[in-house]
C-alpha positions, 0 to 999 in steps of 0.5 A: 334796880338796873342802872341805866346809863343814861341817868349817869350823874357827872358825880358818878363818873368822876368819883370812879375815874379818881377812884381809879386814879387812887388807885393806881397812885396807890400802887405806885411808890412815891405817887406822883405829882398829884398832891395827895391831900388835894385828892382826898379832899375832893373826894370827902363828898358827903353822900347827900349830894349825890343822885339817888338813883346813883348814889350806891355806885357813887358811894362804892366808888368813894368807898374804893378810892379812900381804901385805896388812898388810905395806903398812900402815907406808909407806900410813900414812907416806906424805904428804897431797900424795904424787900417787897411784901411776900405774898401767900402760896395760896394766892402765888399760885393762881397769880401769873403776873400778867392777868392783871398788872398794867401799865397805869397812867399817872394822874397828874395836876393837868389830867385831874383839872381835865377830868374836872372840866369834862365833868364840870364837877365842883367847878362852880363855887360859891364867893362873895358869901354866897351873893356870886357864883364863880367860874375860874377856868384854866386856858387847858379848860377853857379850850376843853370846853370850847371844843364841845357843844355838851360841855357848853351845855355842862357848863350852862347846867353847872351854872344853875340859872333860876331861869330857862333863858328865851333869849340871849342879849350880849353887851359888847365891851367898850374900848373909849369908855371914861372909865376904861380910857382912865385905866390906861397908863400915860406911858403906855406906847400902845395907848400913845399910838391912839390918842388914847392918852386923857380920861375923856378922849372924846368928849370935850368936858365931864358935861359931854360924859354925864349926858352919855351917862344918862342916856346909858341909863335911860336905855338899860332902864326902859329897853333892856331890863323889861325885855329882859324881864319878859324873855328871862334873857340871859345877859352876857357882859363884861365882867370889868366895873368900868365897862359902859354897858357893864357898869350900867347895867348892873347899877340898875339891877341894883337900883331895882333890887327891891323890885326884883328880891334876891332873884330877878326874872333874869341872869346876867353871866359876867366874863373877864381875861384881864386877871393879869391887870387885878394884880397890879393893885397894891395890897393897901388898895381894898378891891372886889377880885381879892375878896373873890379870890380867897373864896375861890379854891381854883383861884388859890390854887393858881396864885403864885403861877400867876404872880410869878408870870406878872413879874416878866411883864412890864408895868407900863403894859399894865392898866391903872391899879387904882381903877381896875376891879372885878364887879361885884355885882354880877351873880355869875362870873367866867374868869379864865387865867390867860396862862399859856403852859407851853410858852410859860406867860400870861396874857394868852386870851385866845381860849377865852375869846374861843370860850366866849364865843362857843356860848354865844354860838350855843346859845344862839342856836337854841334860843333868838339872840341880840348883840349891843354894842356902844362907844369905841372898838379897839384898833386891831389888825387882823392877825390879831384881832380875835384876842381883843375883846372890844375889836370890831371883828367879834361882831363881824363873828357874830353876824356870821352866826346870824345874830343880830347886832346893834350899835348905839349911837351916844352924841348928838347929831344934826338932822341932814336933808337931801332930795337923792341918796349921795347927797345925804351921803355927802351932808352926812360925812361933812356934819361928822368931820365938823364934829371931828374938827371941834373935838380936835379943837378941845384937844381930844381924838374921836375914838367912838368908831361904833358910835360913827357906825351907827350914825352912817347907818342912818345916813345909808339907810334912814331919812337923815333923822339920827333921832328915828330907828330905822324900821323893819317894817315897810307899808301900811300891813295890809294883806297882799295878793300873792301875784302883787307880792311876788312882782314887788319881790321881783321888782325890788330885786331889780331895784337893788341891784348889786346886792345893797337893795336887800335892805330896802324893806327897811325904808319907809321914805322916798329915797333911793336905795344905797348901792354897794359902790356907796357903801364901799366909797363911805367906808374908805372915807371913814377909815381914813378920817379915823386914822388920820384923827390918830394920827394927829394925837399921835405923840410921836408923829413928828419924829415918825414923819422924820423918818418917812412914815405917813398914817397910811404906812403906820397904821396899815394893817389896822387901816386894812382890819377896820375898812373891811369890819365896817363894809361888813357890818354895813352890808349886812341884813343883820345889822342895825344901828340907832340912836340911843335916845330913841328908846321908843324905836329901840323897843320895837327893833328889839322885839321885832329882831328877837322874834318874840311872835315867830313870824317873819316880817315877809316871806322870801321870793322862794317861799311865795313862788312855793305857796303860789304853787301850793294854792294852785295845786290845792284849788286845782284838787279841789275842782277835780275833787267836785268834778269827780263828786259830780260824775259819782253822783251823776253815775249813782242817779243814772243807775238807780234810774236805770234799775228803777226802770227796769223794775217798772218795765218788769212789772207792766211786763208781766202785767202784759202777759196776762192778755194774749192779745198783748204779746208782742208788746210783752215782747219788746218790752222784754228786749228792753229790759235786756237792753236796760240791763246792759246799759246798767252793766255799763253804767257800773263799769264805767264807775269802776274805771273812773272810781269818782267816788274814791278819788273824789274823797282822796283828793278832798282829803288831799286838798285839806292836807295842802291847806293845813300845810300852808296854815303851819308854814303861815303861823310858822308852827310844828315842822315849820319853826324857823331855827333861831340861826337859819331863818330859811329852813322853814322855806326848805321844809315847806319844799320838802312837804309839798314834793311829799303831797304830790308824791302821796295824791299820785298814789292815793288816788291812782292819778297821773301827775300830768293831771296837776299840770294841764292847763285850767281854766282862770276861774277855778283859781280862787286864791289870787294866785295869778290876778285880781284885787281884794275888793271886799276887804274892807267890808270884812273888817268893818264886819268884824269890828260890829261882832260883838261876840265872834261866832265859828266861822268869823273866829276862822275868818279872823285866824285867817286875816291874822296869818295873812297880815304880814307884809309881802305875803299872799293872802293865802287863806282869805276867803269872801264872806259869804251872805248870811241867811235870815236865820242862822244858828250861831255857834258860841264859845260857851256852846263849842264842843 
């Protein structure tokens, strides 16, 4: 059999690059600084685990390497003086020494580890007794990786997930989390500088954190864990047990194991940078990263490096040993070692966070992917923002992938009413800072950011009720009538003038629209309240205002990060942020946001201004197309007339002819057979010229081409599926296949394109393309709701309702119910061809 390259096994390739490498490192005295035991190892692969179809070419290549390798012990035992080995005349003779000698590259332990990231050959190992899957990953690897699109992919492949994911759902780190801020190390200036320094910064007594607790819970239970169940999401969290949304999580998986077996309907992929913090455990203490790490040969391999890097780096910088720990329940893992070679430390979470990143991206744009996140963010600068995990700008890169994110909001919120938008505003900033003022009393600092993000979501865009989800639906879903769909398009662009009004779709109260001027003065406001409620905690205020520095010069780079994230993020269409006791409205805004049926909630002003365009060159071709089919038929009765009169006139002619006495009469009727056969040449040139009957069935067939067109674009299906990371390539598609329509009606039927131009009158155009109203609307509904069992053309009526039932969009495809006759045959299911 052939080989095909195509059906190359990652194991084939790189049983050949290491026999290569073999080698060459055979050939070399004293080898190099590849271990040659390790080598040998790795290529003891048993036979059975290769491909089939390219297992000869993978054993070939094993069987090389381990001829090659088994030179290695007496090439490096041999001696300096040793004189090389003479070799025959027979062979001196054809060997010149330049054919084949060349310069071979040495394998080292960076290439090697390289060869193995591109392959993703036995990178995942099996730990925890086989119960997890593991990932440890170099930062030379995590970098390789990242800068790939099919190494992701190798790298998702490698993983072996049960399930092909429909749906990507990112649990964002927490940074004010009890169980996070009682990791932090009192002495630690960094924590110091955030009144980070209690196990419940934010919460007055362990009552406050329970009820958050519960809350969590409620919310993974009854939102997450059935979306999750239904999509075969594939669910990226932290890989830290003490992480809020982590550590829920996983204690519900656990809770339903029973329910779910050993495999549940979905994955979960737990990632972790903070390797350098497990170490500070002491050897006593029994932690879940140690079990791993003995059963990680990655992982041993790159021990002593990173215990040998920990010892430069103070213990104060280093969270609590006794509370920080891997999770063990997670059944994948991503750790990668933070190790930077050129610098020689440890800490470098750069290639991480590009790694992390890189899948998310992915991922997203090949499958509908949501973000969530809850408690606090790290206070970061923007220099230094992308190595933080918990900072606000990940999900700023996450919005700027077109993945929807979500905050959540803990704490219990006071209901505020207005009668205009700035003095919902108003009331809403005065309820925080009240709240603000009495955790202040109990001596806690509010560092929940995400969660006051969330809370002014609502204020911006909602009713004042934090207890409502903001809807993404507006109006009662009845169809509309293109014209009015694209006046409310147009009038709501007025309205929110200024960039803010894009979020109106959103509201379904009597409430102004929020301007940008709005956003930008709340979140001003905002970031001088967080930061001055830092420094407040700070410990080291007094002496700092000693020195004359003020919250405004001390904290100004995070001051500057968090203004602009927050504007961001409220500004965004992408954005939402609720209440998480609302789990009711949370489950609508998730599967309404991951998109589940496809379908937009309205159409773009560019996309009705298309389909307005489209019915009008549709019905127009139809109404040519009857106006063609009239004049064939009329061109088609004249002649057969014509040829029937001749026939006859041919006929009493001759009938004449018999009687002299009818001669003269015989005679005209003669010349008028002439005549009449003239006039039938004439008849037929004139069908010649004009050619009805082919344009007639061209421009049918072209009208059912545009309105097959317009149906995909509708149920968004075939060359019309939006892209999960570019919601508007449907709009470009449907421009191309209309420009490609006109193009093919031009040709096809031989017509000038002024022909679809012209003006016509208002009566051909029986799709409300410029007016009217839908009046039997109702009437059709109640029709439908008496068929008990739908007959041919009520299935297509209620194809069509279905496709015109979005909000905002024309009511392209609906067509009066005609009158039905005494007697009808009805077409049943069981009946259909």
């Amino acid at each position: 059999m052939d080989f095909d390259p195509a059906k190359e096994t990652p194991l084939v390739r790189f049983t050949e690059a290491a026999a290569g490498a073999a080698t060459a490192t055979a050939g070399a005295v004293g080898g190099g600084s590849q271990p040659h035991h390790q080598l040998r190892q790795e290529l003891a692969v048993p036979s059975s685990t290769m491909n089939v179809s390219a297992g000869g070419r993978a054993d070939a290549a094993l069987s090389g390497a381990r001829e090659a390798l088994a030179g290695l012990p007496a090439v490096a035992s041999g001696k300096k003086g040793d004189p090389p080995e003479e070799k025959p005349a027979s062979e001196s003779m054809w060997d010149d020494g330049l054919s084949t000698n060349f310069d071979t590259e040495e394998i080292t332990q960076a290439r090697f580890e390289e060869i193995k990231a591109r392959t993703m050959f036995q990178m995942v190992e099996d730990v925890n007794n086989g119960a997890q899957k593991l990932l440890f990953l170099t930062n030379a690897q995590a970098d390789l990786i990242a800068s790939s699109s099919n190494s992701i992919e190798k790298l998702i492949t490698a993983l072996e997930l049960p399930f092909k994911p429909k749906l990507l759902i990112q649990l964002g780190t927490d940074f004010a989390s009890p169980g996070i801020c009682a990791t932090f190390n009192p002495n630690d200036n960094w924590a110091r500088e955030y009144g980070v320094d209690c196990p419940e910064p934010s919460f007055a007594n362990h009552s406050d954190i329970r009820v958050a607790l519960s809350k969590i819970d409620a919310f993974m239970l009854d939102v997450i864990i059935p979306l999750a169940c239904q999509t075969n999401a594939l669910i990226l969290c932290s890989g830290i047990k003490e992480q809020w949304l982590a550590a829920s999580l996983t204690k519900i998986i656990k809770m339903q194991k029973s329910k779910f077996g050993t495999n549940p309907p979905f994955s979960v992929l737990a990632t972790t940078s903070v390797i350098n913090n497990f170490y500070a455990a002491p050897a006593h203490l029994n932690r879940h990263w140690r079990v791993v790490r003995r059963q990680s040969r990655a992982w041993c391999h790159r021990d002593k490096k990173i215990v040998d890097m920990l010892h430069a780096i103070p213990k104060e910088e280093l969270w609590d040993p006794d509370l920080v720990d891997l999770t063990p329940d997670a059944p994948y893992i991503l750790v990668v070692d933070t190790i930077d070679v050129v610098k020689d430390k440890i800490g470098d979470k750069q290639p991480y966070s590009n790694l992390v990143s890189a899948i998310s991206r992915h991922l997203a744009s090949k499958v509908p992917a949501i973000a969530l996140k809850t408690g606090g963010s790290c206070p970061t600068t923007l220099e230094s923002g992308s190595l933080a995990e918990t900072c606000l700008l990940r999900q700023v890169d996450m919005l700027n992938t077109k993945v929807p994110v979500v905050f959540l909001d803990l704490r219990e919120r006071k209901v505020c009413t207005a009668t205009d938008r700035q003095s919902l505003i108003e009331a809403g900033m005065r309820a925080f800072q009240d709240s603000c003022d009495a955790l202040h009393e109990a001596g806690r600092c509010e560092t929940l950011d995400v969660c006051m993000i969330a809370y002014f979501y609502e204020i911006l865009y909602g009713d004042g009720n934090p207890n409502t989800t903001v809807s993404l639906e507006a109006g009662d879903g009845n169809p509309v009538a293109i014209h009015d769909a694209i006046k409310m398009h147009r009038q709501r662009m007025r309205v929110g003038a200024g960039g803010a009004g894009n979020k109106y779709r959103r509201m379904l109260h009597k409430l102004q629209p929020v301007t940008n001027e709005q956003i930008a003065e709340l979140c001003a406001w905002m970031t001088r309240l967080v930061h001055t409620n830092f420094w407040r905690h700070n410990k080291d205020r007094e002496q700092k205002e000693k020195e004359g520095k003020t919250y405004e010069t001390h904290y100004s780079g995070e001051m500057q990060c968090f203004e602009l994230c927050c504007r961001v993020l409220l500004s965004s269409e992408s954005f939402y942020g609720a209440q998480i006791d609302d789990t009711k409205g949370l489950s609508h805004l998730l599967s309404t946001l991951v998109k589940l049926d496809r379908l937009p909630t309205e159409n773009t002003l560019e996309a009705l201004e298309l389909l307005q365009q489209a019915w009008i060159e549709h019905d127009i071709a139809v109404h040519s197309a009857a106006g063609y089919k009239r004049m064939a038929r009329l061109l088609y009765s004249l002649y057969l007339f014509i040829g029937l009169v001749i026939v006859t006139v041919t006929t009493v002619t001759g009938y004449l002819l018999q009687n002299p006495d009818n001669a003269e009469i015989a005679a005209r009727l003669q010349d008028a057979v002439f005549g009449l056969s003239l006039f039938s040449s004439f008849v037929l040139t004139i069908g010649a010229y004009f050619n009805p009957t082919k344009r007639g069935r061209q421009l049918r067939a072209s009208a059912s081409t545009l309105q097959s067109i317009i149906w995909r674009f509708r149920a968004r299906v075939g060359e019309f599926l939006p892209p999960p990371n570019f919601p508007k390539q449907p709009d470009y598609n449907l421009c191309a296949a209309i420009a490609s329509w006109r193009r093919e009606l031009v040709a096809g039927t031989d017509l000038m394109s002024t022909a679809l131009e012209k003006k016509y009158p208002p009566h051909i155009f029986t799709h409300l393309q410029h007016d009217g109203e839908i009046k039997e609307l109702e009437d059709f509904r109640k029709e439908q709701m008496q068929v008990a069992i739908p007959t041919c053309s009520d299935l297509a009526n209620m194809y069509t309702m279905s496709c015109s039932g979005l909000q905002y969009t024309c009511l392209c495809m609906y067509h009066p119910p005609k009158p039905k006759p005494k007697q009808r045959k009805h077409h049943r299911f069981g009946n259909q061809a």
